[in-house]
C-alpha positions in Angstrom: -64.0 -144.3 -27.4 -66.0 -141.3 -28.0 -69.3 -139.8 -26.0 -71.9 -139.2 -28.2 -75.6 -137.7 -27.8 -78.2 -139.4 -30.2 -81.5 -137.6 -30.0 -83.8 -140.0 -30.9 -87.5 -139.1 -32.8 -89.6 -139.9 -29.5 -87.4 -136.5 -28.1 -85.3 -138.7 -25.8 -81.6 -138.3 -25.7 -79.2 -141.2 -25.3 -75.6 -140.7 -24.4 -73.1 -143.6 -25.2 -69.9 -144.0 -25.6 -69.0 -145.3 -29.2 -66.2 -147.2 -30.7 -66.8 -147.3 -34.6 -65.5 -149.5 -36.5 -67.6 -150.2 -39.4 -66.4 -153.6 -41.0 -66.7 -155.8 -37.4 -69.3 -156.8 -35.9 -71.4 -154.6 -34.0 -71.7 -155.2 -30.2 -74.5 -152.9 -28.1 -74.1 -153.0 -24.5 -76.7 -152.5 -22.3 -76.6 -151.6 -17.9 -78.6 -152.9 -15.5 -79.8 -150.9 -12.4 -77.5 -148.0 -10.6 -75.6 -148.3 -14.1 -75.0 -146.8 -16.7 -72.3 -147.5 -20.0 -69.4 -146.8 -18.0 -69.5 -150.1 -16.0 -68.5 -151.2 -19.2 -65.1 -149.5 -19.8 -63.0 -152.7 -19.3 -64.9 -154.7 -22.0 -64.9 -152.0 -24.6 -61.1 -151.1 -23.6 -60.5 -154.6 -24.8 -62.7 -155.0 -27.3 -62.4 -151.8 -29.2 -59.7 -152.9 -32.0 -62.5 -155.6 -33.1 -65.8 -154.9 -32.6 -67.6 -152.1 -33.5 -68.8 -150.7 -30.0 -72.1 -148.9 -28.5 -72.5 -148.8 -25.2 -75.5 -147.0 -24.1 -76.9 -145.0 -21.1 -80.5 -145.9 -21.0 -83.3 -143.5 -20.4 -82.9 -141.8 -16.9 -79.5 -143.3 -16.4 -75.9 -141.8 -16.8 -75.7 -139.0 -19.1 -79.0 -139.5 -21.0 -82.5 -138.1 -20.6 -85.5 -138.5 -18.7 -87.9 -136.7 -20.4 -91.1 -139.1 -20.0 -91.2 -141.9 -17.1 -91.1 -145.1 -18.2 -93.9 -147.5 -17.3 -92.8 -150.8 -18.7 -89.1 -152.4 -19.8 -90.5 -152.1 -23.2 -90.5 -148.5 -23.0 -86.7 -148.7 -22.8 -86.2 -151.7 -25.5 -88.3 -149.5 -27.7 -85.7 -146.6 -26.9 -83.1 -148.9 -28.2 -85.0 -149.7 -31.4 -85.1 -146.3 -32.2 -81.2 -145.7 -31.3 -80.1 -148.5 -33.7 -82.2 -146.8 -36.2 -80.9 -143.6 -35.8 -77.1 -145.1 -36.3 -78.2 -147.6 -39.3 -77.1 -150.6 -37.0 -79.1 -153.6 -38.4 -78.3 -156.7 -36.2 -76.5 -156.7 -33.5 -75.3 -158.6 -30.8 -76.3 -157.7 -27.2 -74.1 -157.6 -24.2 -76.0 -156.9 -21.5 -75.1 -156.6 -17.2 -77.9 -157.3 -14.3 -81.2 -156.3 -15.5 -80.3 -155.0 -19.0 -81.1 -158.4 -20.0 -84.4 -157.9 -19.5 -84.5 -155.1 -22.3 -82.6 -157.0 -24.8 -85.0 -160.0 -24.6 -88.0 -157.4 -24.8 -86.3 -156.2 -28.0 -85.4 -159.7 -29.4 -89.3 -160.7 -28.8 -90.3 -157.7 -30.2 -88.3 -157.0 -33.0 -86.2 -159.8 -33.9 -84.6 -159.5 -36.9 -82.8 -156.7 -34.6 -81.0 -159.1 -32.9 -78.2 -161.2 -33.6 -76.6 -163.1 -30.4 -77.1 -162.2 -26.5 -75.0 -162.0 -24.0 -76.1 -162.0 -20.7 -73.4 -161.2 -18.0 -74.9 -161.6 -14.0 -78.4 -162.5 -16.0 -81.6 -161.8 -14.1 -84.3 -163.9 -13.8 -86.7 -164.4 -17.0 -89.8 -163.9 -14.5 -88.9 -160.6 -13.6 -87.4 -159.1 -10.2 -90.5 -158.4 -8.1 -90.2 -157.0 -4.7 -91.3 -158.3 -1.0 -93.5 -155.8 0.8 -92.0 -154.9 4.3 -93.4 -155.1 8.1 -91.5 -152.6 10.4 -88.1 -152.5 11.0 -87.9 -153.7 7.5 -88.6 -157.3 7.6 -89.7 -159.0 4.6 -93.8 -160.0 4.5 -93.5 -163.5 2.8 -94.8 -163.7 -0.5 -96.1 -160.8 -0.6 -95.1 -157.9 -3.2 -95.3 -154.8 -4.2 -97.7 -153.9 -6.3 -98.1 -150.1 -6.5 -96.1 -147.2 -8.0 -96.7 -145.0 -5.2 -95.5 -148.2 -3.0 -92.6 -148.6 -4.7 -91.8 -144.9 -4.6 -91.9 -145.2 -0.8 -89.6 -148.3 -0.9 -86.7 -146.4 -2.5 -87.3 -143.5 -0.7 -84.3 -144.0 1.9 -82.1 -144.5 -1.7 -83.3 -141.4 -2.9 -82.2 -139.5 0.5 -79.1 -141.1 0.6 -78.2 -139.9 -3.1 -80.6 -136.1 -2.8 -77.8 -135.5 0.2 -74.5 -136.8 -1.3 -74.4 -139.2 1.7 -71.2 -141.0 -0.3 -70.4 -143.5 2.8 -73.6 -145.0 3.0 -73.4 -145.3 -1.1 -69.3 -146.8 -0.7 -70.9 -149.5 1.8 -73.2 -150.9 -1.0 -70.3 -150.6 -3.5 -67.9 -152.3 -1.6 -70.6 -155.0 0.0 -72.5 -155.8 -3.3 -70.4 -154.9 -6.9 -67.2 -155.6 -5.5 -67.4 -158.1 -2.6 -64.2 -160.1 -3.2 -61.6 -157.5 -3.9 -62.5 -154.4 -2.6 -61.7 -151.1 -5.0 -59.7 -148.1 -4.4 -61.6 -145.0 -3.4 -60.4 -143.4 -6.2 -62.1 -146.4 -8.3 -65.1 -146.5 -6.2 -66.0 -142.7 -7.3 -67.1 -143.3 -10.2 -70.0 -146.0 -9.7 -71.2 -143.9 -6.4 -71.4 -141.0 -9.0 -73.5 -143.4 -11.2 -75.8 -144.1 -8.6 -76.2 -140.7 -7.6 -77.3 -139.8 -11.4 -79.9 -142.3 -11.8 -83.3 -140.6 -12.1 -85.8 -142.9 -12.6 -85.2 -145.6 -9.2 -88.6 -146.3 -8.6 -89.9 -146.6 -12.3 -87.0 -148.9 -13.1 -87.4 -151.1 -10.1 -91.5 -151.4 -10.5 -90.8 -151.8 -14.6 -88.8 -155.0 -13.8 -91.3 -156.9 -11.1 -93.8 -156.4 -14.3 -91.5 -157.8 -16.5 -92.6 -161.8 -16.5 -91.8 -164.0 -19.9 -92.0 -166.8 -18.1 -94.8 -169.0 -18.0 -96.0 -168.6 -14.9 -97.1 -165.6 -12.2 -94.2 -164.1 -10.4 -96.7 -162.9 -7.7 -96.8 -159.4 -9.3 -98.1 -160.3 -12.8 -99.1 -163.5 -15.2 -95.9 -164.6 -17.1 -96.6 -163.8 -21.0 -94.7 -167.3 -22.4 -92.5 -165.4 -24.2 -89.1 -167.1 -23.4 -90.1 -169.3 -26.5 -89.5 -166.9 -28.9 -86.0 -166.3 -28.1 -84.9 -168.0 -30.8 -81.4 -166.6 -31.3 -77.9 -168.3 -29.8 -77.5 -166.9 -26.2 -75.0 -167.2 -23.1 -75.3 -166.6 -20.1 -72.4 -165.7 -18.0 -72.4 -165.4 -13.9 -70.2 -164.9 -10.8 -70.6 -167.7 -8.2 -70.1 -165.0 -5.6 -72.3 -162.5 -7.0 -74.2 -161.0 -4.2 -77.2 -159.3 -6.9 -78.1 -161.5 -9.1 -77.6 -165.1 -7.5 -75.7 -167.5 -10.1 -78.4 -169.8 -9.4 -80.3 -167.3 -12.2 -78.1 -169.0 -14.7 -79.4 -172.7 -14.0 -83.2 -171.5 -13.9 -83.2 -169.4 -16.8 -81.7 -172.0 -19.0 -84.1 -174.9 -18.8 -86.5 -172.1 -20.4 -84.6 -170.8 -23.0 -83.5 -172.3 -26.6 -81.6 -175.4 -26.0 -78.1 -173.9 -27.6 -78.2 -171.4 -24.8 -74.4 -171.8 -23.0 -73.7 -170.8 -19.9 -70.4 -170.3 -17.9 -70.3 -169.7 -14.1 -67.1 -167.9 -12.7 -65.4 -169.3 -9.6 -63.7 -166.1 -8.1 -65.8 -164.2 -9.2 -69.2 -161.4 -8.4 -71.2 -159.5 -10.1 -68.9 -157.4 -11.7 -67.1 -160.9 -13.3 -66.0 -158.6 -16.3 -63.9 -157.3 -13.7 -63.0 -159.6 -11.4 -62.2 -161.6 -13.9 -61.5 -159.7 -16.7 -59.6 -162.5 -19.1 -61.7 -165.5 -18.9 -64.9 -163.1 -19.5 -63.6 -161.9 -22.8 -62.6 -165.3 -23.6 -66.0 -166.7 -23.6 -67.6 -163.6 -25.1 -65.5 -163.5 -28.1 -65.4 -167.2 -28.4 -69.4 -167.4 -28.0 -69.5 -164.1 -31.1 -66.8 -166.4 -33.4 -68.7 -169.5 -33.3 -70.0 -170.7 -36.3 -72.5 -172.9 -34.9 -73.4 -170.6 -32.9 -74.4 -168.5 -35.9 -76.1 -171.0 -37.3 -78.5 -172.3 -34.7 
């Protein structure tokens, strides 16, 4: 794998780390929130004699720039656009953790010729991730959400001390609690995801981007859903962890009913968030299974 830096013509840079091998398949892999294309290491590790790889920091995570806030998840789909542009990559096929699904189905509505397959590993929900307004001491006000930048900015503000004053225990805890709840990592192993929390610029923006996201049908108590589920034509899977403690596996069931009915879905018993590497054989197995299938292809 090599880093590269991919200045793309909107005068954002995007690091990723690339694999290239130009007669396979191309796979793009795209992190969720307090990521960035490391997370992905043991995928491409395996993958890498295959596939053609990119794995991409996004805009204000990791390695990459944050020149101009982003307002919507579009604004980051649209930076993804650009970056398959810049390498001549035609169609791919996404792999994407947490709330990176959420930019490859903006792309795939947008722009879908672009896309070949998804692959959705700990998907998020299809309405979007809004967030619960708090009382004091923290508790949640029931159904009722955040709706403001300025409130959000406030809502991540604690997050935002924690990582301005290196305050590395209190970022371990949510390591140890969250990404890895079933077998707990090394401290030299949990390093570098603390370090990739610490990097992430753009908290607030990200987190008020995805309660607007919505392509459901419906309201998600932050915005009207658009519909746009229905144009996700393309073959997708959704892969969870039963004992994810992010993105609840029940994601998987709910999303489904609403997407294409060749969408296939796999839950993991034994297995979090981080399934890719909790459960590192059985994840590959179903990706490059799902990327072989003919039928797939031809849905």
């Amino acid at each position: 794998m090599k880093n590269h830096e991919t200045k793309l013509s909107n005068q954002e840079i995007i690091h990723s780390l690339i694999c290239e091998n130009n007669q396979a398949k191309t796979l793009v892999f795209l992190h969720g929130n307090m990521g960035s294309s490391q997370h992905f290491e043991p995928l491409l590790k395996a993958l890498k004699d295959r596939y053609n790889l990119h794995a991409l920091d996004l805009r204000g995570f990791g390695d990459s720039s944050y020149h101009r806030p982003i307002k919507t998840i579009a604004d980051l789909s649209h930076d993804v656009r650009l970056y398959l542009e810049a390498h001549k990559l035609k169609q791919v096929t996404f792999i994407t953790h947490g709330t990176g699904m959420m930019v490859a189905f903006r792309l795939a509505i947008d722009y879908p010729r672009r896309t070949h397959k998804i692959i959705a590993l700990a998907p998020c929900l299809i309405s979007g991730l809004p967030i619960h307004q708090r009382r004091f001491l923290g508790l949640i006000k029931s159904n009722r959400y955040i709706h403001k930048l300025s409130s959000m900015q406030k809502h991540v503000a604690p997050m935002e001390k924690y990582k301005r004053k290196n305050q590395r225990w209190i970022l371990k805890k949510l390591v140890t609690e969250l990404f890895f709840n079933l077998e707990k990592p090394t401290e030299e192993a949990m390093n570098p995801f603390i370090d990739i929390i610490i990097k992430q610029r753009n908290l607030a923006d990200f987190n008020f981007a995805t309660s607007r996201f919505n392509i459901f049908f419906d309201d998600n108590g932050v915005v009207k859903g658009s519909d746009e589920a229905k144009f996700l034509t393309m073959p997708i899977l959704l892969i969870h962890g039963k004992e994810d403690q992010i993105m609840p596996y029940q994601n998987t069931y709910l999303n489904k009913k609403y997407l294409p009915e060749t969408t296939k879905s796999y839950i993991l018993q034994n297995a979090g968030y981080f399934m890719f590497y909790d459960c590192t054989e059985t994840t590959i197995k179903h990706i490059e299974d799902f990327i072989s299938n003919e039928k797939a292809d031809a849905t």
